[in-house]
VOKENU-357763 format. One line per 4 residues: number of its first residue (from 1); their letters; for each residue x, y, z of C-alpha. Coordinates in nm, 2 decimals, padded with zeros to 4 digits. Layout:
REM VOKENU-357763
NUM	a	X,Y,Z  ... $
REM end
This chain:
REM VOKENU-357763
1	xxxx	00.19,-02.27,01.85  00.24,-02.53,02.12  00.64,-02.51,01.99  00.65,-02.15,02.02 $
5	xxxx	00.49,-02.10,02.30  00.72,-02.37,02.50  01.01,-02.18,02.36  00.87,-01.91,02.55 $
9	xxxx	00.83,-02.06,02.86  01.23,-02.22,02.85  01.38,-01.88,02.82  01.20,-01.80,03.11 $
13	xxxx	01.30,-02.07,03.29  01.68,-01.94,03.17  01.71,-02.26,02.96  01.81,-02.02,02.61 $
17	xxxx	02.01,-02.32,02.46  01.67,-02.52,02.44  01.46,-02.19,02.42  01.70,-02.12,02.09 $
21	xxxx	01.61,-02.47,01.94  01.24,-02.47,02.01  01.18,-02.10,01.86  01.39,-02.15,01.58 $
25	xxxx	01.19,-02.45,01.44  00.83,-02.26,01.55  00.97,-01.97,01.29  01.08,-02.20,01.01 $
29	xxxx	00.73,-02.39,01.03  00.53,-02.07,01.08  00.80,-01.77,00.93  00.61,-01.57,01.19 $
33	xxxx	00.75,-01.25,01.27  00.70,-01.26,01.62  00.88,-01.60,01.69  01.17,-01.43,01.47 $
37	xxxx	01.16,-01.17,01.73  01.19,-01.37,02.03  01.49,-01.57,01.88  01.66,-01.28,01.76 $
41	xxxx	01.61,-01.18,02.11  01.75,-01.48,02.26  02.08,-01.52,02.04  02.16,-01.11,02.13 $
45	xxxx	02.16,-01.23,02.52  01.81,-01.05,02.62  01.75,-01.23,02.97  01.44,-01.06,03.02 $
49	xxxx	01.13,-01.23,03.12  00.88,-01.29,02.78  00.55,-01.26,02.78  00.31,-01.56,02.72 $
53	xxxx	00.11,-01.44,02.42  00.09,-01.42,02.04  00.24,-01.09,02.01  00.56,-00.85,02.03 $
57	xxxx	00.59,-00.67,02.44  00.40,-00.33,02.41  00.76,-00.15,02.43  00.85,-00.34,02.10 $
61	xxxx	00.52,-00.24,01.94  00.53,00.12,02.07  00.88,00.15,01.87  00.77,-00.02,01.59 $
65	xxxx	00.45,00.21,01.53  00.67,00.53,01.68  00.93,00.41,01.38  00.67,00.44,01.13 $
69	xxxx	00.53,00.77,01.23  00.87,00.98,01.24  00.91,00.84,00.89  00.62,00.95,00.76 $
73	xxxx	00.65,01.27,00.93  00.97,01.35,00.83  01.12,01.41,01.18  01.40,01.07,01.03 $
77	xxxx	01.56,01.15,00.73  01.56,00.90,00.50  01.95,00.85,00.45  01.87,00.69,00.83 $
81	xxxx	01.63,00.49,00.77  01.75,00.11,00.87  01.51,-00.07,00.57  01.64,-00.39,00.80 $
85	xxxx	01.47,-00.23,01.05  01.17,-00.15,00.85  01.15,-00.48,00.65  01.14,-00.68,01.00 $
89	xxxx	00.81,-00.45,01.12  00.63,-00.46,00.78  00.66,-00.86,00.79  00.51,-00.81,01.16 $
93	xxxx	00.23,-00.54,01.02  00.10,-00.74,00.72  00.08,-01.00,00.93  -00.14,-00.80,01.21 $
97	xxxx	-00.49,-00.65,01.17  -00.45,-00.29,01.22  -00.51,-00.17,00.83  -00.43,00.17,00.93 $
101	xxxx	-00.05,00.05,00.98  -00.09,-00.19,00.68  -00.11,00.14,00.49  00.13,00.35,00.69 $
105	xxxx	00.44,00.01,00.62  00.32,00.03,00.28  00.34,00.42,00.21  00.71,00.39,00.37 $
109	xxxx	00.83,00.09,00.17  00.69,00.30,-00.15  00.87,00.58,-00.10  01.19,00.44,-00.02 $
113	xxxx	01.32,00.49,-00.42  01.46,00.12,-00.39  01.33,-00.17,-00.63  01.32,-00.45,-00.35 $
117	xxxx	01.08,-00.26,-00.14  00.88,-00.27,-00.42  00.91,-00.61,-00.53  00.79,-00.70,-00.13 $
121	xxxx	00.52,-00.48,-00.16  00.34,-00.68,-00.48  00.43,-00.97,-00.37  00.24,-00.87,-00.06 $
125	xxxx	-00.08,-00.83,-00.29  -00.17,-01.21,-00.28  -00.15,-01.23,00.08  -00.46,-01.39,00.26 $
129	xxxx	-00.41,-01.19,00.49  -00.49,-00.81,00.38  -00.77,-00.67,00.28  -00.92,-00.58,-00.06 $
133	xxxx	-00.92,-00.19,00.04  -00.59,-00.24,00.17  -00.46,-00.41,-00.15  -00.60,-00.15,-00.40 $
137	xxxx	-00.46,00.15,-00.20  -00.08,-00.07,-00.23  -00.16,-00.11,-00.61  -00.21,00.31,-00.64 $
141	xxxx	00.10,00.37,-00.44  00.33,00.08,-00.65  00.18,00.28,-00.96  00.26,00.67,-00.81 $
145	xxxx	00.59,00.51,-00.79  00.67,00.41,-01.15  00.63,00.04,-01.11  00.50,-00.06,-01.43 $
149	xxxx	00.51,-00.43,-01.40  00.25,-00.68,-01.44  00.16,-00.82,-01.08  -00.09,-01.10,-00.94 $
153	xxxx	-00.35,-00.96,-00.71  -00.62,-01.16,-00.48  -00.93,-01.00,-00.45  -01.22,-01.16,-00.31 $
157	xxxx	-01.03,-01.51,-00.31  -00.97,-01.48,-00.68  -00.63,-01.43,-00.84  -00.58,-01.20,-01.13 $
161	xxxx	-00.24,-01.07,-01.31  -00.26,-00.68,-01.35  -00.05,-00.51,-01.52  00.07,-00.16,-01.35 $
165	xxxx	-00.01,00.13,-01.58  00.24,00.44,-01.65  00.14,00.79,-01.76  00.34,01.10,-01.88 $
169	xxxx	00.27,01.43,-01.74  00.41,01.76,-01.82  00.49,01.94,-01.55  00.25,02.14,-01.52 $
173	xxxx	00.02,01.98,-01.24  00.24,01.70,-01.28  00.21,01.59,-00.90  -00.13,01.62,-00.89 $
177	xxxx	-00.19,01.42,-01.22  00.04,01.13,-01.09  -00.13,01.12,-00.76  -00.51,01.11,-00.92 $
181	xxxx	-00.36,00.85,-01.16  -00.29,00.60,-00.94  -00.59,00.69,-00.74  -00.80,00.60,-01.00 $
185	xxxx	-00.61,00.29,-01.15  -00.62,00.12,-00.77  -01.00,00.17,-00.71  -01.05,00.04,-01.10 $
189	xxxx	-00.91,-00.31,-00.96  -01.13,-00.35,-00.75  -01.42,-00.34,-01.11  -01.20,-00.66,-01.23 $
193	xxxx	-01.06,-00.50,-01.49  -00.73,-00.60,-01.64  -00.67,-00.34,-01.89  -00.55,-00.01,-01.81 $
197	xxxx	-00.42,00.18,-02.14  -00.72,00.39,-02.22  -00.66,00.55,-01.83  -00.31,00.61,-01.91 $
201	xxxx	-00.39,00.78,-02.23  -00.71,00.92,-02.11  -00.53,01.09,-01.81  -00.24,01.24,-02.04 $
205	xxxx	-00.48,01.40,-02.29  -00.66,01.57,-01.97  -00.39,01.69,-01.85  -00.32,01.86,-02.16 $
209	xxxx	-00.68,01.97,-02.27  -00.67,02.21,-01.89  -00.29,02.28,-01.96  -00.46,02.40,-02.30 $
213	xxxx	-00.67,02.60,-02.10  -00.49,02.74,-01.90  -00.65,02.57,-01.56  -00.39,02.26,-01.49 $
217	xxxx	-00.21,02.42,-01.23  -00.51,02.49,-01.04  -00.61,02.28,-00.67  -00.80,01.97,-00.74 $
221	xxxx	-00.94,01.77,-00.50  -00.80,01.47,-00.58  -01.01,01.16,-00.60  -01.24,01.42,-00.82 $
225	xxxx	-00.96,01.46,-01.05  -00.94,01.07,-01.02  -01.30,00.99,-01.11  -01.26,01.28,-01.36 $
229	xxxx	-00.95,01.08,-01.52  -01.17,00.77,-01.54  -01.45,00.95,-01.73  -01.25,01.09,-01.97 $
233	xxxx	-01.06,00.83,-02.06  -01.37,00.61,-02.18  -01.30,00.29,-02.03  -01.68,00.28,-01.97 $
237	xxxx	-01.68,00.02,-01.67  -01.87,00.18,-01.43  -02.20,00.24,-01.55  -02.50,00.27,-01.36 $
241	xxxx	-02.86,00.19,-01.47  -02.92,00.49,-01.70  -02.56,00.52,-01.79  -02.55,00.82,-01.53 $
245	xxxx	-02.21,00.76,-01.38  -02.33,00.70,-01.04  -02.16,00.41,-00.96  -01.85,00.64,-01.10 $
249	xxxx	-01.92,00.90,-00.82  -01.94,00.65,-00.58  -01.68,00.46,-00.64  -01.45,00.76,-00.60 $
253	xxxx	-01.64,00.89,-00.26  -01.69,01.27,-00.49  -01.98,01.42,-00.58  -02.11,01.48,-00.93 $
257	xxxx	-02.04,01.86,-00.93  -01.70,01.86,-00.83  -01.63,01.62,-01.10  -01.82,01.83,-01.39 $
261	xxxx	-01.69,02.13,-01.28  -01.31,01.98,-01.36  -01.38,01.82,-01.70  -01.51,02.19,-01.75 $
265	xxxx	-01.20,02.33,-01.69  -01.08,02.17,-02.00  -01.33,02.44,-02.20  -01.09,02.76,-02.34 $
269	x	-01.21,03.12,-02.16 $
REM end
């Protein structure tokens, strides 16, 4: 800090040559994103005073959020998307505390239909620095998105290898299915549970029971359909004191009804 923070103070002194030498070693001891920024900063010729503190300028962080929410909103296409761009902020975000933009990086990288955005994100799962809620909601999005690797996961302090589950839908509800899926394989990590092939297989045969009759195209709110998945799988691991599913419900944040009523869908008319 002391390193980084003196680097700081050089530039604005207008000593960059020293300024260049003290951020670039704060950045290799730390590899924090915001030092990277000020050097990068310095060697493009930015005279501008810095500010003394632990964190991007507030025009830096207001395009950096701004970014992210004209991705996610469609108004950039993704042809222009600079992933540079993108990988700089999420190494700046999962390094932050805002969870809300921990998400938001992680629903962008995700999407981006490229295999070293998802690599970054699971490696990203052992990081001290997210949250368990955080983690689980990364571990449903690398699943929505066909990543069916095994990963290592830190919950709680404790390290686990997972292995990402893959299921098969017809098309028929198919985006719905995949959604639910992967709803309901992250909040299952959070149980400890390692094996996932019962929820694949249980949330195919579903599928096909309501395609059966004649109800899988119909709206489902979709952490009901998750829970619902779970259920009919079998796995069994969430189990309250009378066997009552309780814990099931919530887990999932549904209520029982909602749930019922879907696994009764699967009944012919």
């Amino acid at each position: 800090n002391t390193i980084y923070i003196k680097g700081l103070l050089l530039h604005n002194k207008g000593d960059d040559e020293s300024a260049e030498s003290y951020l670039h070693k704060s950045y290799l001891y730390s590899r924090s994103p915001i030092a990277h920024y000020f050097l990068r900063e310095i060697r493009h010729g930015n005279k501008t005073r810095f500010p003394i503190g632990f964190d991007l300028p507030t025009d830096e962080i207001e395009r950096r959020v701004g970014l992210i929410k004209n991705i996610l909103s469609g108004e950039i296409a993704p042809e222009k998307i600079d992933y540079g761009d993108v990988s700089d902020i999420a190494e700046w975000v999962y390094g932050g505390n805002s969870q809300s933009l921990q998400i938001a990086v992680s629903i962008v990288l995700t999407r981006a239909n490229d295999e070293d955005a998802l690599e970054y994100v699971a490696e990203k799962l052992v990081s001290p620095m997210l949250s368990d809620d955080v983690k689980h909601r990364m571990l449903s999005m690398l699943c929505e998105s066909g990543y069916n690797r095994e990963v290592g996961v830190v919950y709680g302090n404790v390290f686990r290898k997972i292995r990402i589950p893959v299921a098969t839908f017809d098309d028929k509800g198919k985006d719905a299915f995949t959604k639910a899926f992967a709803i309901a394989f992250g909040r299952l990590t959070l149980t400890g549970h390692e094996s996932f092939g019962k929820l694949s297989v249980g949330a195919e045969e579903l599928q096909k029971e309501l395609i059966y009759a004649g109800n899988a195209d119909k709206v489902f709110e979709l952490s009901a359909l998750a829970c619902a998945i779970y259920l009919y799988s079998g796995l069994k691991i969430l189990t309250g004191k009378s066997d009552d599913n309780s814990v099931a419900y919530d887990l999932f944040g549904v209520k029982k009804e909602d749930v019922v009523k879907i696994l009764k869908m699967t009944e012919k008319q």
